[in-house]
Residue frames relative to the residue before (quaternion, step in Angstrom):
aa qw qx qy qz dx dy dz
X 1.0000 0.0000 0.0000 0.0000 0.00 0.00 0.00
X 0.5789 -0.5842 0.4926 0.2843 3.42 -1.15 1.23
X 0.1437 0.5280 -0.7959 -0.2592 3.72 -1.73 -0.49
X 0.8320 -0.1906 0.3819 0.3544 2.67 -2.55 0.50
X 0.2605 -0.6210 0.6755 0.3004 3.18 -1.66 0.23
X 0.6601 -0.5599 0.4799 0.1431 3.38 -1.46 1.19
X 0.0606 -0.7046 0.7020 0.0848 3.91 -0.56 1.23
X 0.1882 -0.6671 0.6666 0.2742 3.92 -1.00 0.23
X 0.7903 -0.4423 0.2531 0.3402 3.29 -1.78 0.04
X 0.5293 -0.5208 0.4579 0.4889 3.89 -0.91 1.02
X 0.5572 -0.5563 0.5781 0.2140 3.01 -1.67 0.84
X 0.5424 -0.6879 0.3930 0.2795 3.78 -1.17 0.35
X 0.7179 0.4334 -0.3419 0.4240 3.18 1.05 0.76
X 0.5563 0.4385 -0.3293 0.6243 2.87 1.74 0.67
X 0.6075 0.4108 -0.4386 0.5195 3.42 1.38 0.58
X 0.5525 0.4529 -0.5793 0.3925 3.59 1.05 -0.16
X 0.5570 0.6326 -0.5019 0.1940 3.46 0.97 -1.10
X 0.6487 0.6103 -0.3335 0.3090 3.14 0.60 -1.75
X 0.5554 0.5921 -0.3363 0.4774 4.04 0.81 -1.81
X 0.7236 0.4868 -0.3771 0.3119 3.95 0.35 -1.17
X 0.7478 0.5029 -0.2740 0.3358 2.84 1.02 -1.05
X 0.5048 0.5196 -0.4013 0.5605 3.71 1.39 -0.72
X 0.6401 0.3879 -0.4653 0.4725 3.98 0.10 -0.58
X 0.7848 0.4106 -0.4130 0.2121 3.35 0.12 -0.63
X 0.5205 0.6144 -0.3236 0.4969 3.21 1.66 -0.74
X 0.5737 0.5101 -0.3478 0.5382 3.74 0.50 -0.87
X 0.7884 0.1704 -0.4223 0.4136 3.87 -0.29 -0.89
X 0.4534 0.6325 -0.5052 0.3732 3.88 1.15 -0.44
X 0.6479 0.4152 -0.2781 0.5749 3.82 0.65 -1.05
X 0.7439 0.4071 -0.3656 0.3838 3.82 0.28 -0.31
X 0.6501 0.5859 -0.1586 0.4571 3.33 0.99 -0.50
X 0.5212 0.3370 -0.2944 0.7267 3.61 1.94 -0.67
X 0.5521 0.5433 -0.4380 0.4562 3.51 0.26 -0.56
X 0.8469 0.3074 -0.1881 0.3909 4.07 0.17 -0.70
X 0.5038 0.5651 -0.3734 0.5361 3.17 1.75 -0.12
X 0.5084 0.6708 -0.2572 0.4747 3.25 1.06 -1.26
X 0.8726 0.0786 -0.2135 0.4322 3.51 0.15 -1.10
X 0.4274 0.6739 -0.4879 0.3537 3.81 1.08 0.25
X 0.6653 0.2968 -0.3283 0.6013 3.34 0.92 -0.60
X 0.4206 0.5885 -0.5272 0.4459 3.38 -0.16 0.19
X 0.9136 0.1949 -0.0081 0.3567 2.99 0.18 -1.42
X 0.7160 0.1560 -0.2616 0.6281 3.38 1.88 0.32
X 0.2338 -0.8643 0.4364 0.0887 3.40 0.40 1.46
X 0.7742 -0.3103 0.4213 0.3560 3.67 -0.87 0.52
X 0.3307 -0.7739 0.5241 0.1304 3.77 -0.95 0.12
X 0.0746 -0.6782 0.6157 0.3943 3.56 -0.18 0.09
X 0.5475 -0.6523 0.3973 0.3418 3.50 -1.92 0.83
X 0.8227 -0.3887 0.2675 0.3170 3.39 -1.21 1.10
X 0.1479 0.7864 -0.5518 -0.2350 3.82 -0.32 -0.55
X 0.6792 -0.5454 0.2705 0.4100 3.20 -1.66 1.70
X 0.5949 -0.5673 0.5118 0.2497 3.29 -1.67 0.89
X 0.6806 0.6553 -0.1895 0.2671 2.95 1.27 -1.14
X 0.6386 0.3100 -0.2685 0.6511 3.67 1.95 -0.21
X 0.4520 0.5815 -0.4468 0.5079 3.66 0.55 0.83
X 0.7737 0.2831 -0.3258 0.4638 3.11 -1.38 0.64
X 0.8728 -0.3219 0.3309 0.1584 3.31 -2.08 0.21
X 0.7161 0.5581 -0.2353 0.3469 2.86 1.47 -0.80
X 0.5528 0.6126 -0.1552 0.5431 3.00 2.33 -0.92
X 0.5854 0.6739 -0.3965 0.2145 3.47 1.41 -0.48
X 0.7619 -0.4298 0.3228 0.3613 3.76 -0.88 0.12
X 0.7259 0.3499 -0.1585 0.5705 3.41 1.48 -1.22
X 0.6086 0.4462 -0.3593 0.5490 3.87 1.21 -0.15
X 0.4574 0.4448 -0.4799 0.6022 4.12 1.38 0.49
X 0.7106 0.4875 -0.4094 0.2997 3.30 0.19 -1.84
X 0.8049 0.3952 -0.3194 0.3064 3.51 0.60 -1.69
X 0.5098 0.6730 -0.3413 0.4133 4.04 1.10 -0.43
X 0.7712 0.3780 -0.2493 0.4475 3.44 1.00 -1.04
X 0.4733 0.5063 -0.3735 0.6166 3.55 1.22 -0.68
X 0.5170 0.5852 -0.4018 0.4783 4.18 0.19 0.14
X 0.8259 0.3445 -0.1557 0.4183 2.78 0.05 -1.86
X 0.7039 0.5153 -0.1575 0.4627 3.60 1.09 -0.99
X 0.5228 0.4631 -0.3732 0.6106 3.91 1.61 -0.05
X 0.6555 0.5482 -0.3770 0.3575 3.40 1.06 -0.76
X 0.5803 0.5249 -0.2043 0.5881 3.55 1.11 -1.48
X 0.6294 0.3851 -0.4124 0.5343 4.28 0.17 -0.20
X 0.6691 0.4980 -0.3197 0.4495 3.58 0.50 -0.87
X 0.3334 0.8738 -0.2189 -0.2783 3.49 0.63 -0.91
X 0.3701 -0.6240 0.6858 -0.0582 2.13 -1.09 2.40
X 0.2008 -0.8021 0.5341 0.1761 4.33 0.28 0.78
X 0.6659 0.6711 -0.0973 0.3110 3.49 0.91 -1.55
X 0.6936 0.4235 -0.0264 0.5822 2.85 1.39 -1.68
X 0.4189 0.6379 -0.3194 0.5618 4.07 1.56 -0.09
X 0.8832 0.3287 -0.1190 0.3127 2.84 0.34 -1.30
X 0.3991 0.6550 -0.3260 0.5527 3.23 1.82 0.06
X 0.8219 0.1877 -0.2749 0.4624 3.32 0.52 -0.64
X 0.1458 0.6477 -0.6530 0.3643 3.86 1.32 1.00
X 0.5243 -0.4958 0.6238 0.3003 3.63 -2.12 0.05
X 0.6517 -0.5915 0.3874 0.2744 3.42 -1.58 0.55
X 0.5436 0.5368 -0.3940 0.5109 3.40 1.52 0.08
X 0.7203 0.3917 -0.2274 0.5254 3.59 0.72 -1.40
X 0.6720 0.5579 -0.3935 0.2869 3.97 0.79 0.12
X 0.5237 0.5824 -0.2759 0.5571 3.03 2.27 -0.51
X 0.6941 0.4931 -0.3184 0.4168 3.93 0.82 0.05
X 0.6324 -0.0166 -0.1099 0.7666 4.13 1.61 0.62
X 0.4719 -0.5467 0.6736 0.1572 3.24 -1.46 1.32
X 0.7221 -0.5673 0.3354 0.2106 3.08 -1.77 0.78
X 0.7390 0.3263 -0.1905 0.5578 3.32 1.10 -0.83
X 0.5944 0.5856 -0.4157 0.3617 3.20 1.11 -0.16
X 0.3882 0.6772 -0.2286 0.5818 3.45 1.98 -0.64
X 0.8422 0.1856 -0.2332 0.4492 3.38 0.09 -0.62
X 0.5402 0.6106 -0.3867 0.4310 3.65 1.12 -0.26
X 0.4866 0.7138 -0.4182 0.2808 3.41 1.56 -0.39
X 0.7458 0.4155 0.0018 0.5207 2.70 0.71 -2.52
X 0.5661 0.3888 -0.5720 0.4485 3.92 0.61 0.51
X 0.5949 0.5680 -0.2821 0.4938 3.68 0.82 -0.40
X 0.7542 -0.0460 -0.0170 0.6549 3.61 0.62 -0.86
X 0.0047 0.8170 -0.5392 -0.2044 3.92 0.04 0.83
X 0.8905 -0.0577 0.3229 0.3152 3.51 -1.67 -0.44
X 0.1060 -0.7752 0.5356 0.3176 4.01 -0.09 -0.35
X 0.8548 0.2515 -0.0761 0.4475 2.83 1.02 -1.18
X 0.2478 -0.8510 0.4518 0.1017 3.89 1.01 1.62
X 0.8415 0.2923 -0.0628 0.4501 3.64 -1.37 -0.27
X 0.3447 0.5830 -0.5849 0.4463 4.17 1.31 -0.34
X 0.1066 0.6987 -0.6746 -0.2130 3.43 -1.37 0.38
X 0.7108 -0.5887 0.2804 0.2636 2.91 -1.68 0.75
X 0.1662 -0.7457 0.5584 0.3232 3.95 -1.16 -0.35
X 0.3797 -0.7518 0.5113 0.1711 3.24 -1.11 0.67
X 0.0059 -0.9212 0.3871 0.0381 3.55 0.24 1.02
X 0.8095 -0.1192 0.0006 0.5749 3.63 2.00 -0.38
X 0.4928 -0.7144 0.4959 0.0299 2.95 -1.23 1.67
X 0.2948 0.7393 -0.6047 -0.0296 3.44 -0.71 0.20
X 0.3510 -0.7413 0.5716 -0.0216 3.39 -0.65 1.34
X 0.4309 0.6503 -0.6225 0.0621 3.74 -0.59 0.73
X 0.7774 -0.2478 -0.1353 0.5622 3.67 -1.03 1.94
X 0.8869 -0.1953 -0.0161 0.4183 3.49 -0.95 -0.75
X 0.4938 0.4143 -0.5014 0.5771 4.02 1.32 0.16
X 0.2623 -0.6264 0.7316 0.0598 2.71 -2.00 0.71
X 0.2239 0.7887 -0.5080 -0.2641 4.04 -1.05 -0.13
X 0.5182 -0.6486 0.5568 0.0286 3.50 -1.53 1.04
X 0.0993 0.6608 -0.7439 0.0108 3.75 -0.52 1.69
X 0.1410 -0.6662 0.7176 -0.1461 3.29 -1.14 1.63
X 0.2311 -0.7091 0.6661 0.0114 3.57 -1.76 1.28
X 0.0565 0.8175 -0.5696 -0.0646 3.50 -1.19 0.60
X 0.7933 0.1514 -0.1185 0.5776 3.34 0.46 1.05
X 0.5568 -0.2795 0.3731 0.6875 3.73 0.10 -1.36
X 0.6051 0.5054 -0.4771 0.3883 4.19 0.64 0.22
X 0.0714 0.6553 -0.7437 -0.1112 3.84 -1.34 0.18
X 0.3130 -0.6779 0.6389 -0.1853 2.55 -2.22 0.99
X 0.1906 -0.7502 0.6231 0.1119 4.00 -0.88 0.75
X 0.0690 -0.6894 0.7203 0.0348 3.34 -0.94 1.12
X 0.3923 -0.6898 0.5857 0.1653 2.93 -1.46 0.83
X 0.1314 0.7854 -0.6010 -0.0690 4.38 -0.89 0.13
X 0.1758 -0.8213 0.5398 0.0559 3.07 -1.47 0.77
X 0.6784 -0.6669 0.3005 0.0693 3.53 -0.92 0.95
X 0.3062 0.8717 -0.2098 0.3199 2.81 1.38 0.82
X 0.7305 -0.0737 -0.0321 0.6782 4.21 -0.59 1.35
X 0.7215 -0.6021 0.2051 0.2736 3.77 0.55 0.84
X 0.7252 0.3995 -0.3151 0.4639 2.98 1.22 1.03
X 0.6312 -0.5042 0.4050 0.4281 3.91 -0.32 0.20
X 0.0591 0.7935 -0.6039 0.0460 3.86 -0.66 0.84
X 0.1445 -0.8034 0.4546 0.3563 3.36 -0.90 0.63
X 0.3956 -0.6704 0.5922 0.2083 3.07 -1.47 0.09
X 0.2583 -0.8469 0.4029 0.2315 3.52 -1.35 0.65
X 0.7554 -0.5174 0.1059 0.3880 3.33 -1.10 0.72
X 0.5102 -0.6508 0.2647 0.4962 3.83 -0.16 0.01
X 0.5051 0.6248 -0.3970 0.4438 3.52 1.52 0.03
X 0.6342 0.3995 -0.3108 0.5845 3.64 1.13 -0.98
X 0.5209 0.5904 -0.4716 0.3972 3.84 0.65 -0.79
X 0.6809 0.6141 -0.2115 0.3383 3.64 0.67 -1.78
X 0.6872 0.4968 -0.1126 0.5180 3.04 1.13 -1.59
X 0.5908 0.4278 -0.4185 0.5411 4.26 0.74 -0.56
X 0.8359 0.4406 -0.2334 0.2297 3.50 0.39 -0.75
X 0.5901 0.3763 -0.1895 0.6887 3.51 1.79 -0.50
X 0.7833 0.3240 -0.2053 0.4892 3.59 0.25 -0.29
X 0.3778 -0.7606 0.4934 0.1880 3.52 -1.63 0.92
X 0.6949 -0.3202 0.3607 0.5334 3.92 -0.43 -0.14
X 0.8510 0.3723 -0.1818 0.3226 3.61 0.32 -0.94
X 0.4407 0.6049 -0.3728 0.5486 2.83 2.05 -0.83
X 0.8361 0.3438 -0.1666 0.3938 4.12 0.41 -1.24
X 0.5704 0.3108 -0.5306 0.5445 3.01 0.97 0.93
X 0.3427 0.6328 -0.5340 0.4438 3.63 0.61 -0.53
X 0.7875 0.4698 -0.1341 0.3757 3.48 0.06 -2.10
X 0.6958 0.3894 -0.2096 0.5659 3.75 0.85 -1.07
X 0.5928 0.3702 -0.4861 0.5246 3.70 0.52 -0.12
X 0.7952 0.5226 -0.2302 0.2040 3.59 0.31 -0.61
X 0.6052 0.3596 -0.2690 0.6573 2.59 2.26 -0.09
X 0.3995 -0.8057 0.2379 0.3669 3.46 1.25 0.44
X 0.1450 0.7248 -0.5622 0.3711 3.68 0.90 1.14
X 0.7158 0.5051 -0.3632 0.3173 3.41 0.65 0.35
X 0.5854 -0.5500 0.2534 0.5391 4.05 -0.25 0.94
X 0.3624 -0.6936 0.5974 0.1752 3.69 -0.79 0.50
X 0.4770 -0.6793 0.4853 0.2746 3.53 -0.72 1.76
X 0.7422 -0.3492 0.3261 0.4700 3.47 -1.66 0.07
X 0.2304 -0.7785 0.5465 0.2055 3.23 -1.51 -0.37
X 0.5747 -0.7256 0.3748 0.0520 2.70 -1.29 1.74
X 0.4698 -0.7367 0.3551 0.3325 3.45 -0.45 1.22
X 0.5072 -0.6466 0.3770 0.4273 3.87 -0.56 0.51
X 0.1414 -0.8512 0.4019 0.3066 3.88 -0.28 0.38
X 0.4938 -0.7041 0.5042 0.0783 3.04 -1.62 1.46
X 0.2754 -0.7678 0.5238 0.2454 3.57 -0.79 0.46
X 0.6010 -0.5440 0.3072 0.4985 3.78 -0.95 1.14
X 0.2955 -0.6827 0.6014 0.2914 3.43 -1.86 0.25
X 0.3962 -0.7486 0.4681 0.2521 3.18 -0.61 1.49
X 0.4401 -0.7299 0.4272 0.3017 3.76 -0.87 0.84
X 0.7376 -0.5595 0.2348 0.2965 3.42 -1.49 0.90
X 0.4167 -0.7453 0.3494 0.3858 3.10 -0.91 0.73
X 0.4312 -0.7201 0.4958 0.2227 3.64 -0.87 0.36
X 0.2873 -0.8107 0.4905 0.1403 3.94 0.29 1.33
X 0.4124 -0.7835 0.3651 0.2878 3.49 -0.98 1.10
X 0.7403 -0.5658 0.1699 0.3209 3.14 -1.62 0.76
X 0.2638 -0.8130 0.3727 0.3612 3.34 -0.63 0.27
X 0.5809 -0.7572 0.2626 0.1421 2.87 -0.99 0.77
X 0.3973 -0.7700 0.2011 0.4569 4.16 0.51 0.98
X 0.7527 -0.5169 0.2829 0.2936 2.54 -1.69 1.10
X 0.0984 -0.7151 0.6875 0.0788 3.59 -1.49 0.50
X 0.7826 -0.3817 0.3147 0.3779 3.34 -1.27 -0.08
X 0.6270 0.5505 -0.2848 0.4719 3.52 1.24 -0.56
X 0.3191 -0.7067 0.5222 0.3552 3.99 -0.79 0.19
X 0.5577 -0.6665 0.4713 0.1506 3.30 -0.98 1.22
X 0.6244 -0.6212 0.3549 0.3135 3.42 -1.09 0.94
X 0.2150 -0.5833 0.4774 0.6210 3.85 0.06 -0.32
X 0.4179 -0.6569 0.5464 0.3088 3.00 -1.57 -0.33
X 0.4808 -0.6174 0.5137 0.3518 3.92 -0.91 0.98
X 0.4574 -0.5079 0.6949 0.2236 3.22 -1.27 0.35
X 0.4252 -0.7405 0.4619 0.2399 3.56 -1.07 0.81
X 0.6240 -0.5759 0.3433 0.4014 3.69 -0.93 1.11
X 0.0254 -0.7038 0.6942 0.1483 3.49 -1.48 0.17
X 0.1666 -0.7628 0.5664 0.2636 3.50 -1.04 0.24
X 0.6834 -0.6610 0.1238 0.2840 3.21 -0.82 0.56
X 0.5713 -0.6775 0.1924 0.4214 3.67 -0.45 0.23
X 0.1924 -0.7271 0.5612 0.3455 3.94 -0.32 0.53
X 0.5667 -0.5225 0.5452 0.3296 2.93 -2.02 1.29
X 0.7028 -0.2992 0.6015 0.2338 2.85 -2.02 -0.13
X 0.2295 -0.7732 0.5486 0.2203 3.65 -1.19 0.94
X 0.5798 -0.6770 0.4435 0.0942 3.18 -1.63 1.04
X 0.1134 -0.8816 0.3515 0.2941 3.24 -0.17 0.56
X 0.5618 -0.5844 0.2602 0.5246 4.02 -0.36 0.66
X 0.7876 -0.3271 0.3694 0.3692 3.42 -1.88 0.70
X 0.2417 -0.7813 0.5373 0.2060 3.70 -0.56 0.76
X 0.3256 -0.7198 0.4693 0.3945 3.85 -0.58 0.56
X 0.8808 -0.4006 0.2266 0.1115 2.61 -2.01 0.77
X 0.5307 -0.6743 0.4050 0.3157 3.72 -0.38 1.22
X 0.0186 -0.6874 0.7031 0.1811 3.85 -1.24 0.79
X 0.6486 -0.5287 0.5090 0.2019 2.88 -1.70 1.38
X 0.8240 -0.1824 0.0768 0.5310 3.56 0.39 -0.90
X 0.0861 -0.8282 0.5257 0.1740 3.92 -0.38 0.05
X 0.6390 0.5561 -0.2566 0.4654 3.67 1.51 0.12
């Protein structure tokens, strides 16, 4: 009859092996184990959001009241003082006096009109403005800028400061008549020649007298008309 066959004792280098491997597992479990509870206990942030669209200044009524400014200023025209409150981008595209040399050359038509502010739309540091002036509306654009609201111009006027000189854009705005319209000149009338004065008649006699004609008139000339004026611009600055 057989016996088992006989194993002796693991050799010692197959018992350190064995020890490595439990240490390693253990610090592997300790090490998830502390990650595990660091976050736990220091959760992610959400990211910050820019100071710069926060606060009052960003609010609907701190646009509304800046742009109604800028736009009482520009009805008044005060040109110079507009253009001060332009951004540092739109201020490099017409010099200051060169700005105001415009609108003395081709002014406003419609001076002192002020504007209405009918909608605000605020999004972070731009801002737009639908404003009426008369029976016209209009979108202004403003930007947020060294802490205060600036406006900015449209990319047609933007286009037009940069390719084009003063003389060229009045030249252009007189020709499309967008430009204030000079006094007016009474129509001229020609004297009225006084009435005639029918001769006397002469006393009566036995004969019957001729009738007499009433003296001719010619008719009156109307008054001249002046042609259809063109069409109010809302803003031209």
């Amino acid at each position: 009859m057989g016996y088992p066959p006989q194993y002796g004792p693991p050799s010692r280098g197959e018992t350190s092996r064995g020890l490595a491997a439990i240490l390693i597992m253990v610090l592997g479990l300790l090490i998830g184990a502390a990650i595990i509870v660091f976050t736990v206990l220091n959760p992610p942030s959400s990211p910050a959001s820019s100071p710069s669209t926060q606060g009052p200044d960003h609010s609907e009524t701190s646009v509304r009241q800046a742009a109604q400014l800028m736009l009482d200023t520009y009805a008044s025209g005060s040109y110079g003082d507009f253009w001060d409150m332009w951004g540092t981008e739109a201020q490099g595209l017409i010099a200051r006096e060169e700005y105001v040399r415009l609108f003395q050359l081709c002014p406003q038509r419609i001076p002192g009109t002020s504007f209405t502010i009918t909608k605000v739309t605020v999004t972070g540091d731009n801002a737009s403005v639908q404003a009426t002036r008369l029976s016209e509306a209009a979108t202004f654009d403003f930007l947020f800028e060294s802490g205060s609201w600036r406006s900015v111009p449209s990319p047609d006027l933007r286009q037009e400061y940069q390719s084009k000189t003063v003389d060229q854009m009045v030249q252009e705005r007189q020709a499309a008549g967008t430009c204030g319209a000079a006094a007016a000149t009474p129509p001229a009338t020609s004297p009225v020649p006084p009435p005639a004065t029918p001769p006397a008649t002469p006393p009566a006699t036995s004969e019957t007298a001729p009738p007499v004609t009433p003296p001719a008139t010619s008719p009156a000339t109307p008054p001249a008309t002046s042609e259809t004026a063109p069409p109010v611009t809302l803003f031209t600055g």
